[in-house]
C-alpha positions in Angstrom: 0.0 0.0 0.0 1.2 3.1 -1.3 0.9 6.3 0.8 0.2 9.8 -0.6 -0.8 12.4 1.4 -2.8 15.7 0.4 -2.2 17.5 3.7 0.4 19.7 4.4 0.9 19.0 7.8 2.0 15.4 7.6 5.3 14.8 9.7 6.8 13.0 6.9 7.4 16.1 4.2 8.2 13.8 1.1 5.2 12.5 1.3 3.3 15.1 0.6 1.1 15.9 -2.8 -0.5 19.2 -2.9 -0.7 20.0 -6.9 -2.1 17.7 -9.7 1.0 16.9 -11.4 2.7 16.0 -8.0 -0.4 13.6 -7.2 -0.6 12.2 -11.1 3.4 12.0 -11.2 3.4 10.5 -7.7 0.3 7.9 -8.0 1.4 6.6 -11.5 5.3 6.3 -10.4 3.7 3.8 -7.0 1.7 2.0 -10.0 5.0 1.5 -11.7 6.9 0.4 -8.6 4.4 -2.3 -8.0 2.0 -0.5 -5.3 -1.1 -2.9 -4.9 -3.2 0.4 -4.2 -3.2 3.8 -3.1 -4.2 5.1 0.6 -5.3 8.8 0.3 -5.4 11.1 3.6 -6.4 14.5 3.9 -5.7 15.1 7.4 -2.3 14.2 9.0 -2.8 12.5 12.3 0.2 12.3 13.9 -0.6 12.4 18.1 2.4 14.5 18.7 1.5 16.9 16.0 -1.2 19.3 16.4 -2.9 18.9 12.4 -6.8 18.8 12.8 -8.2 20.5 9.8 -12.0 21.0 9.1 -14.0 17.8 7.5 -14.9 20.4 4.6 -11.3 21.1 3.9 -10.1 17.3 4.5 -12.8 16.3 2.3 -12.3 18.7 -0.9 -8.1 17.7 -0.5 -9.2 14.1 -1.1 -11.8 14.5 -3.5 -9.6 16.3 -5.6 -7.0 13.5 -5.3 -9.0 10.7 -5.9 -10.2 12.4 -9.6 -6.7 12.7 -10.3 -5.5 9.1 -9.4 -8.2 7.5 -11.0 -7.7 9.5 -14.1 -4.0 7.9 -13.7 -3.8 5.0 -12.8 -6.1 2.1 -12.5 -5.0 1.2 -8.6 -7.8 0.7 -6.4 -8.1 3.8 -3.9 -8.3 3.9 0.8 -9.0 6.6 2.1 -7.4 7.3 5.5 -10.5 8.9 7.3 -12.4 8.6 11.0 -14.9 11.3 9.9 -18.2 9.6 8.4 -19.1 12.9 6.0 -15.5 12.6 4.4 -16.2 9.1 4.2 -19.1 9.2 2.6 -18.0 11.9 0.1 -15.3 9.7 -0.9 -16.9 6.8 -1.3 -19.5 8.3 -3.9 -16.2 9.2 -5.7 -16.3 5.4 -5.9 -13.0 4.2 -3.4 -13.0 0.9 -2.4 -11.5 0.8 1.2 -12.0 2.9 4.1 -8.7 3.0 6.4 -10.7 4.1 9.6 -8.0 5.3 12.5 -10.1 4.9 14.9 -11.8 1.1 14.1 -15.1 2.8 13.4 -15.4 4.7 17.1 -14.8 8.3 16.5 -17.4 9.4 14.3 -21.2 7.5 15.9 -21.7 8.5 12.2 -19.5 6.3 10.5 -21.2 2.8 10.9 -23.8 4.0 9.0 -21.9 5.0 6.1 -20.1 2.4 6.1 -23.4 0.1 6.1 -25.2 2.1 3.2 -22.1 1.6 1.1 -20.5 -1.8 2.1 -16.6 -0.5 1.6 -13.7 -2.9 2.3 -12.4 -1.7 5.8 -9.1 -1.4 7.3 -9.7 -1.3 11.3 -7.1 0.2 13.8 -6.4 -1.2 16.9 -7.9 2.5 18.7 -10.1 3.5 22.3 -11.3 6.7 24.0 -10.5 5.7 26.6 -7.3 5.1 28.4 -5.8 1.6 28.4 -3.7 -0.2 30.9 -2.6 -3.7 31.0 -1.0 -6.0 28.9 -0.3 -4.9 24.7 -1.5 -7.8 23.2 -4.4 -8.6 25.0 -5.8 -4.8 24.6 -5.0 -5.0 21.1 -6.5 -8.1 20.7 -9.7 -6.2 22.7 -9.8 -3.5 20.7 -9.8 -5.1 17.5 -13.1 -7.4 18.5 -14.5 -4.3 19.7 -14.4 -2.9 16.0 -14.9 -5.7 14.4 -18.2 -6.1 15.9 -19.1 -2.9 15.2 -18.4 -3.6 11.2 -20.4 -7.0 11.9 -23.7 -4.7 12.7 -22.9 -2.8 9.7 -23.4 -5.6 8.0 -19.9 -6.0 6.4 -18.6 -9.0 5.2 -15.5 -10.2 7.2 -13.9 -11.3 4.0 -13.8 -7.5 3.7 -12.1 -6.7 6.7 -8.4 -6.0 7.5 -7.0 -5.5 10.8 -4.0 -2.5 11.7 -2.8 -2.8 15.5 -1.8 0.9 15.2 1.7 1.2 15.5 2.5 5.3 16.6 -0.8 5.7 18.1 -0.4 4.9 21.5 0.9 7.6 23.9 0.8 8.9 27.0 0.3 12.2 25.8 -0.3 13.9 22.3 -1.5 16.7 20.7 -3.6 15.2 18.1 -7.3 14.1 18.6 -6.6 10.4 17.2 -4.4 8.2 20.1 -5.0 5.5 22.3 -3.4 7.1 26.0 -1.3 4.4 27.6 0.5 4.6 30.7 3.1 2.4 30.0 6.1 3.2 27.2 4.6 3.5 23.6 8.2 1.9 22.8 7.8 -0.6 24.4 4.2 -1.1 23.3 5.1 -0.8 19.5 8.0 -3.3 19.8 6.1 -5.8 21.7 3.2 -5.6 18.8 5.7 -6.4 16.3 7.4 -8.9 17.6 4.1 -10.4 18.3 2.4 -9.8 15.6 0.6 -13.4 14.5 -0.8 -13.6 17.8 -2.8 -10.7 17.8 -3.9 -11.4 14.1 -7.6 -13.0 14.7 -7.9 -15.1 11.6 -7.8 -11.8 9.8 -5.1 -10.3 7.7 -3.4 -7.4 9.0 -1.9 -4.3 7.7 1.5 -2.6 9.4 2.6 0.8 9.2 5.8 1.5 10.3 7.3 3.5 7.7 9.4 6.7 9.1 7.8 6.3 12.2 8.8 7.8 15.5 10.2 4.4 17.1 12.6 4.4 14.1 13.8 7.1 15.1 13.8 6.5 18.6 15.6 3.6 18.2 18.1 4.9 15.9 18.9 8.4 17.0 17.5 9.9 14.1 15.0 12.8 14.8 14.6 13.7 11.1 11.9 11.4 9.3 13.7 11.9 6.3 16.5 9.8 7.4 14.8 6.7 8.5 15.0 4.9 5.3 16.8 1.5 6.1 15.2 1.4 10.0 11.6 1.3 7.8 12.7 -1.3 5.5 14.0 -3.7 8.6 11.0 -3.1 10.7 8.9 -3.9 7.1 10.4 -7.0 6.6 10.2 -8.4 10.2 7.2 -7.4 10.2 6.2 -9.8 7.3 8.2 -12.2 9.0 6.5 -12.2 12.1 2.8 -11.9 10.3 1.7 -8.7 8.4 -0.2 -9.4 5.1 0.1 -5.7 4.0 2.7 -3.0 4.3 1.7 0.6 4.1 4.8 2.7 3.1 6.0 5.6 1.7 8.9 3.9 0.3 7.0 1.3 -2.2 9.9 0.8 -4.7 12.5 -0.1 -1.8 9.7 -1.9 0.0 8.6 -4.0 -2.4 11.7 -5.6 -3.1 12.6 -5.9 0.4 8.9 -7.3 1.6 9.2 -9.6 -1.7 12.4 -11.6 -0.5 11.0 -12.0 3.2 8.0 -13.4 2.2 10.1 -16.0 0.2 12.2 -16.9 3.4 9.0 -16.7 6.1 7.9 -19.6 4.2 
């Protein structure tokens, strides 16, 4: 899964597609490298950033994408969205998969979009609550929780995919989208990813690690920008360990590399 952001405010600068020729350019290059499909976001959500734009504005930035990729390419479009109005706008543009941050719990609105138009769904592992205890078995919790809530909206669980939210869970932030912990988020993204079959559920699951903050943690490297070969390692253990889908901004580099670990995880 290829990522191209619309929103200005994403922490990870080379990612982002503001004109028409950098989104055309951009979306037909990820064809080319062997993307599988396209996640659009309007809206960075970073926790420790503060981005939160309006729906009206988050909506008209991925609109305006989704016209140009599909006039470019002919790889199925996500759209990165907790907000059921944006949703819905983009789905009557005709995308395929709604990548929902929040597992369906941030908008009351969105399980009813999401039943009227019967999308594919990506889930995150997300609460409203605080969460304390042990990683996997939260995950695991917050997972059903969401998957239940697709089930009464009537979507097929052949159409389900499951993210356990790696970067999302903090003890403080200033974005609207994280799950507060009181233990380290280190800790709590390393411990997902070593574990990651276990917390799967019989249903694939999607990581997305790329440029993220424990890279950079871990490697002393406070600019995104230079995270390149920490993404690629966590990518492929991640497919070793269990993830069916790789979101990246790197989808030339990652293809290759998540190409030869599937070949030795077997």
């Amino acid at each position: 899964m290829g990522i191209l952001n619309t929103s200005p405010e994403s922490f990870y600068k080379k990612s982002v597609n503001t004109s028409k020729t950098l989104i055309k350019n951009n979306a037909k290059l990820m064809e080319d490298q062997g993307a599988d499909f396209i996640d659009v976001g309007g809206m960075s959500t970073a926790p420790y950033l503060s981005t939160s734009v309006s729906e009206k504005i988050e909506s008209k930035r991925i609109q305006n994408a989704i016209k140009i990729i599909q006039n470019s390419t002919n790889l199925p479009i996500s759209v990165d969205t907790c907000r059921a109005k944006v949703a819905k706008d983009a789905l009557e543009y005709g995308v395929e998969i709604i990548n929902d941050i929040s597992g369906l719990k941030y908008d009351k609105n969105m399980p009813d979009i999401i039943s009227k138009y019967n999308p594919s769904l990506i889930l995150c592992a997300y609460s409203q609550k605080p969460v304390n205890g042990n990683h996997l078995t939260i995950t695991k919790k917050l997972f059903q929780d969401s998957i239940n809530l697709a089930k009464k909206s009537h979507i097929s669980t052949q159409k389900i995919v499951l993210d356990p939210a790696i970067g999302f869970f903090r003890k403080t932030g200033k974005g609207l989208f994280f799950t507060k912990i009181k233990s380290d988020w280190l800790e709590r993204d390393l411990s997902i990813l070593k574990n990651l079959n276990s917390i799967k559920k019989n249903y694939p699951l999607l990581v997305s690690v790329s440029n993220k903050s424990f890279i950079g943690k871990i490697l002393e490297k406070e600019n995104p920008n230079d995270r390149l070969f920490g993404s690629i390692s966590a990518e492929v253990v991640s497919v070793m360990n269990g993830a069916d889908i790789i979101r990246t901004h790197n989808v030339d580099a990652t293809k290759d590399a998540v190409m030869i670990a599937s070949k030795l995880s077997k």
